[in-house]
N, C-alpha and C positions, 0 to 999 in steps of 0.2 A: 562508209562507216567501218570501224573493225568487226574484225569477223567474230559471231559467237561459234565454237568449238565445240564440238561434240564428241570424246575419245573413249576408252576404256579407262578405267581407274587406272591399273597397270602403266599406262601408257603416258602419266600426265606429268612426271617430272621430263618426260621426252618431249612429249609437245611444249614445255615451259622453256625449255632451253631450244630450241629449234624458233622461238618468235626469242628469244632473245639474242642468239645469233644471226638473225633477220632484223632486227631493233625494232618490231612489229608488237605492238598492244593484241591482246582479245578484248570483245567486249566482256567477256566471259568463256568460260572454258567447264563445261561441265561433266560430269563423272560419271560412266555406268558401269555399276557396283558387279554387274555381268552383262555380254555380246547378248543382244537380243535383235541384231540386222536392223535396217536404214528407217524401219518404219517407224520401232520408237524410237530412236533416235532424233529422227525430223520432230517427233509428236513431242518429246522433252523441252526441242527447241522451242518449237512454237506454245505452248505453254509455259517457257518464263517470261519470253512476250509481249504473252498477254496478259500475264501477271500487272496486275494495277499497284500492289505495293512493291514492285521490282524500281528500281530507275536504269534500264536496260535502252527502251526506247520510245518514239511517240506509239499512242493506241495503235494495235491493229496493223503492223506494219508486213509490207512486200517482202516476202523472204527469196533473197534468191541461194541455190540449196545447190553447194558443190560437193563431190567427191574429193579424198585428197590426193589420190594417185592417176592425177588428171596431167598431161602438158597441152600449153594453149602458147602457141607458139606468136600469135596476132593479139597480144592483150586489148590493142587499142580498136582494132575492130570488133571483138568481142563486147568492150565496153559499151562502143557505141549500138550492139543489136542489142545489148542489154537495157539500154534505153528506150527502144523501140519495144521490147517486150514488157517493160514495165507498167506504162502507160495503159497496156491490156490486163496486165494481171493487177493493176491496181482497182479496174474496174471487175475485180472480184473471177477474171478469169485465171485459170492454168495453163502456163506457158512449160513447154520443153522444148529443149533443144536437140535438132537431128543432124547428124552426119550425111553426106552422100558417101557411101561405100566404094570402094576400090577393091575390095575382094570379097571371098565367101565365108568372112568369119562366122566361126558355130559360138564361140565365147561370146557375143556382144548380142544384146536384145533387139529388134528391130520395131520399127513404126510404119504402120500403112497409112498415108495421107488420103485425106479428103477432100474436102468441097475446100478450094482456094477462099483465103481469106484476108483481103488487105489490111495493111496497118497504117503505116505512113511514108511517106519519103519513097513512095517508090517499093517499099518492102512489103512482102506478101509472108502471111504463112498459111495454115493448111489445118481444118480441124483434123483431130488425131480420131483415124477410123479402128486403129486396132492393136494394141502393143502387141505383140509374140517374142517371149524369151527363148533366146537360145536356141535356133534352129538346129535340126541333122542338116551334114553339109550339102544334101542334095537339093534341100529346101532353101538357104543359104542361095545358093547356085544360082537356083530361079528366082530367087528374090533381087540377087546382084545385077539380073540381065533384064528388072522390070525400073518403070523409073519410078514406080509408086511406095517404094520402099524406101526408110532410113533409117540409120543406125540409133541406136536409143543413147545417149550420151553418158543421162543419168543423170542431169543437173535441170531444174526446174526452176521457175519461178512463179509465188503466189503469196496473196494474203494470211500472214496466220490463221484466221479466222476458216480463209476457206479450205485450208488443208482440214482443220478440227472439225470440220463442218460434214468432209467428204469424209474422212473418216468415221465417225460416228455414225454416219449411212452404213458402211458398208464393211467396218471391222471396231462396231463399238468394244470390242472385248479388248482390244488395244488401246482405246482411249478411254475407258475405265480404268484399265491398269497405271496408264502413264499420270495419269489423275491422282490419282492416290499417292503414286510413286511421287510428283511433284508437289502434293499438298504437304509432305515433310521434306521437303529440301531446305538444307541448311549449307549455309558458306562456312568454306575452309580454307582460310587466307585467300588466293587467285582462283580456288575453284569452287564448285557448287555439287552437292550431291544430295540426289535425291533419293526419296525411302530406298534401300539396299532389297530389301524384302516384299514391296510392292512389285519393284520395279524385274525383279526376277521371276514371278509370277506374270510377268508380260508376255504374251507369243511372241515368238520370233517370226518376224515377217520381214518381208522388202517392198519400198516405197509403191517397187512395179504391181507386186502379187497384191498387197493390203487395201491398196488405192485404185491404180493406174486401169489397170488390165479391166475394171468395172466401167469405168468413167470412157472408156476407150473402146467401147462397145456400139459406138453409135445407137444405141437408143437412149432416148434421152432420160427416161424412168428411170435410169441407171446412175443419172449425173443433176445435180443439181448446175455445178460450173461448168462453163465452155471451155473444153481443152482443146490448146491449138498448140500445132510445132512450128519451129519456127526453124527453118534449115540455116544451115551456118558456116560457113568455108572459113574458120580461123587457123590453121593449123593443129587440131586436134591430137591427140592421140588418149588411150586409155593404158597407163603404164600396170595395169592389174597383174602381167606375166612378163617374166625375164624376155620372151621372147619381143616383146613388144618392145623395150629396152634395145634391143640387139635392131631390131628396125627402124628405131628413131636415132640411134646414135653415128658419126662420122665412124666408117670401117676404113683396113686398111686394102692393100691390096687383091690380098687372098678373102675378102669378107669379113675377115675378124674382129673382134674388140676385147682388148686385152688391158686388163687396170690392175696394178699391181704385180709381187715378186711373181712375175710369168713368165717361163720361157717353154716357145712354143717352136714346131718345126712339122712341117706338112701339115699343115691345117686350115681350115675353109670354113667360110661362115657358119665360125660357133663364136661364144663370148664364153670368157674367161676373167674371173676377178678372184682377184687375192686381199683378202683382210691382214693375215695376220702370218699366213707360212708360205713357205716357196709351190708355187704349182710348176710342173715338166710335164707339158702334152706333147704326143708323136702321134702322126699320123689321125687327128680324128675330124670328123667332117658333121655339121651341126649339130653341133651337140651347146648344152649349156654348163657350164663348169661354178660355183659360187662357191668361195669358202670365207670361213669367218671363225672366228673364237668359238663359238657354239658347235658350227656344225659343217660338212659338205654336204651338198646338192649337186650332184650329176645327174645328167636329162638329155634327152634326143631334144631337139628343137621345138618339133611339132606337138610335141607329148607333155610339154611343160606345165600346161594345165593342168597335168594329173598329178603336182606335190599338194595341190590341197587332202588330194586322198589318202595321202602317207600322210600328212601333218593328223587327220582323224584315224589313221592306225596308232599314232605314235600317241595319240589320247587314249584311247582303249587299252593302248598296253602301258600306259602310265609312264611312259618314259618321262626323268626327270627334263630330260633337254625342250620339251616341247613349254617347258615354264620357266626354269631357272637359264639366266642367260650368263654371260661369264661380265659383261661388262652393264653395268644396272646405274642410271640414272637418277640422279637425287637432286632434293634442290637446291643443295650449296655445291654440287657439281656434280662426280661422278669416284665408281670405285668398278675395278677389273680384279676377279679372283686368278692370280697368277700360278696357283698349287695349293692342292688341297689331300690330307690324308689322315690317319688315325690318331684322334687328338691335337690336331694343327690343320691351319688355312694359313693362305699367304695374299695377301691382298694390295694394290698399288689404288692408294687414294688418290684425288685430283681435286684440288677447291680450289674452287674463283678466286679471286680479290676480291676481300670485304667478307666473308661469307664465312660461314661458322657451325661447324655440329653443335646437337643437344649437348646440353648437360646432364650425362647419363651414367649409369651403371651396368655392371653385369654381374648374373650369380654365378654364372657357371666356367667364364675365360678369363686369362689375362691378355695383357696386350701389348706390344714391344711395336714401338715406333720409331722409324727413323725417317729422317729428313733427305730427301736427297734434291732437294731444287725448290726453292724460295725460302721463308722464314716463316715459323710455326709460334701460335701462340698457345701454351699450353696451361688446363686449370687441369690438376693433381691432386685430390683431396682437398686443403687448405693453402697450396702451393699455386704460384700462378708464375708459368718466367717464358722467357724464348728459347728456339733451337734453330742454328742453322744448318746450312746442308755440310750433311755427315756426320751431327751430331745426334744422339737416340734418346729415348726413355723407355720406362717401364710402368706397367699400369696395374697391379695385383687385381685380382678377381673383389670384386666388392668395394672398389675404390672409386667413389665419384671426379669422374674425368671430361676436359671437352678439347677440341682440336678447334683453332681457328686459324684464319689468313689475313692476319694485318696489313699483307704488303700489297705492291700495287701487280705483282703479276704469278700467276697460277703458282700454286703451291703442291708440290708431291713428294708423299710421304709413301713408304712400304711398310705395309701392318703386318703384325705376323701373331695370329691369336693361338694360344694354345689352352687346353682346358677340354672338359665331360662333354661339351655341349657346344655349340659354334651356330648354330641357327641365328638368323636375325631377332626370331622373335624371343630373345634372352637379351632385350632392352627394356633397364627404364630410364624414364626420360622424367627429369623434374623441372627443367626448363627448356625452350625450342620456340626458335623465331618464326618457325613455319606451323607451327601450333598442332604438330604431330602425336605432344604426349596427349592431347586430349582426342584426337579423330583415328589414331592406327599406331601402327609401331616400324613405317618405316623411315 
């Protein structure tokens, strides 16, 4: 069936466009109004669900719970142990999926198997005797050179039901919250959002911490369901860190990976990508290089792990870059602020075919448009006409205006606003196909 989608608010003109450059449906795609980790998240899922006035799916159904910065390089194997574990988590059991390890990673959670437990066809899996997140590498080590360990994947499969079930045992203060949060969710065109202010009052937890690591305790007072792993040789990997990118990717001689304007000279397994400027490496040896309109990221290989800790300095010290991104997703396409400075911004639009801004105004800018690739349709106060490429207009501050794309291929236009005030949120909107004037303002 199509996948229900669980993202950040932030983040859902990007997931919209990302299944439609995949020509992939959601069942749904729903909205958290703030990051509050895997556990409500899963608990949001499985609560629209089991929603009786949704039409989502039949009662009570088998969820199986992916990450999205997963590669499964065997889908078709995959699919078929997915069937094999369904069969059990439809009889109300919890199914996870383990790796056999190949090294002593400290990033990735492990599983100590138990008592063997057949299934069918020949497939066995193993009640789960104990989750442990994240070893030090020494524990790691010995965990790597026993066979009684596996990796934690992260991906699950069970009944709605008895996810809300194990829950409510053993982290009701999270299924109260997600409760509340979903007894006001309301739809907003393709997506769904639930109470903003319930759902923020949620603890931030993870599926392992909230649920797992109780139920994974081998006693059984602990668990209502029978958790089993189910080991799996698909070609896995957890693309979480550049570095794991750098391990799954085709390298060249010297180790490297190189995507974009790069030019490199003495260098040894590091990865180097370029978005947007010229990168010139000499002489460097693992290292990780990422640049992009927003920002660079340099990193020893090993240490890569440690940008999440900068990304929470660059919250602390409020740096604008850890929010505002240069290139921002909408759902009639996309816009890249190309220059920006006192009393002007300079901005390059991009809209689909077919697709169309509000009908809006602004108090505080005006706005000079010009065409430089496809055909614009423009409404100007009581003016409606075309413009093609290289032709401009002008939009005074107060003057209700819209941009659309009649034609059959992308249209891009360079904005240039000048005015007191330049924020987004100096929009009104009196019409919008995606019904933004009534839920936000972007």
């Amino acid at each position: 069936s199509d996948p229900l989608i669980i993202c950040n608010e932030e983040h859902r003109f990007l997931v919209a466009e990302h299944l439609r450059q995949l020509d992939k449906d959601a069942l749904a795609i729903a909205l958290e109004p703030v990051g509050r980790n895997t556990a409500p998240a899963l608990t949001l899922a499985a609560l629209m669900l089991l929603d009786k006035d949704a039409d989502f799916t039949n009662d009570d159904p088998v969820m199986l719970v992916l990450p999205a910065d997963h590669v499964i390089r065997d889908a078709a194997r995959f699919r078929r142990i997915i069937e094999h574990g369904a069969a059990e988590a439809a009889r109300n059991g919890i199914i996870t999926f383990g790796i056999q390890p190949d090294s002593p990673k400290t990033g990735y959670g492990y599983i100590r198997k138990g008592e063997q437990h057949p299934l069918q066809n020949d497939v066995s899996a193993f009640q789960v005797a104990e989750f442990i997140e994240k070893p030090g590498e020494q524990v790691a080590r010995e965990m790597l050179n026993s066979e009684a360990y596996l990796w934690n994947s992260g991906m699950f499969m069970m009944r709605a039901s008895v996810w809300m079930q194990e829950l409510k045992r053993h982290r009701p203060d999270i299924a109260d919250a997600c409760i509340a949060a979903q007894a006001t969710l309301r739809q907003d065109g393709d997506f769904y959002r639930p109470g903003a202010a319930q759902f923020a009052a949620c603890p931030s937890e993870s599926i392992d911490y909230a649920v797992m690591e109780h139920i994974g305790k081998g006693n059984s007072d602990n668990r209502a369901a029978d958790c089993l792993v189910l080991p799996i040789d698909i070609g896995w990997t957890d693309l979480g860190a550049w570095s794991s990118l750098w391990e799954e990717s085709e390298r060249d001689a010297g180790g490297n990976i190189t995507k974009g304007d790069v030019y490199a000279r003495s260098m040894s397994n590091s990865l180097v990508i370029s978005e947007d400027r010229l990168i010139a490496a000499v002489g460097l040896q693992d290292v990780i290089i990422i640049e992009t309109p927003d920002a660079v990221l340099a990193a020893h290989k090993e240490r890569v792990q440690e940008v999440k800790e900068l990304v929470e300095q660059l919250k602390r010290d409020e740096r604008p870059e850890q929010e505002n991104h240069v290139k921002i997703n909408r759902p009639w396409g996309s816009f890249e602020t190309v220059d920006s400075g006192d009393r002007f911004q300079v901005k390059r639009l991009t809209i689909r075919p077919g697709e169309v801004l509000s009908l809006q105004m602004h108090h505080h800018r005006a706005e000079h448009w010009v065409v430089v690739k496809g055909t614009a349709k423009v409404t100007r106060g009581d003016e409606e006409f075309l413009l093609t490429e290289n032709q401009s207009t002008y939009v005074p501050v107060g003057v209700i205006h819209r941009l659309e794309n009649p034609g059959t291929l992308p249209l891009e236009v360079v904005e240039v606003q000048t005015g007191s005030y330049l924020e987004e949120d100096d929009i009104v909107r009196f019409e919008d196909r995606y019904d933004r004037h009534i839920y936000d303002n972007l």
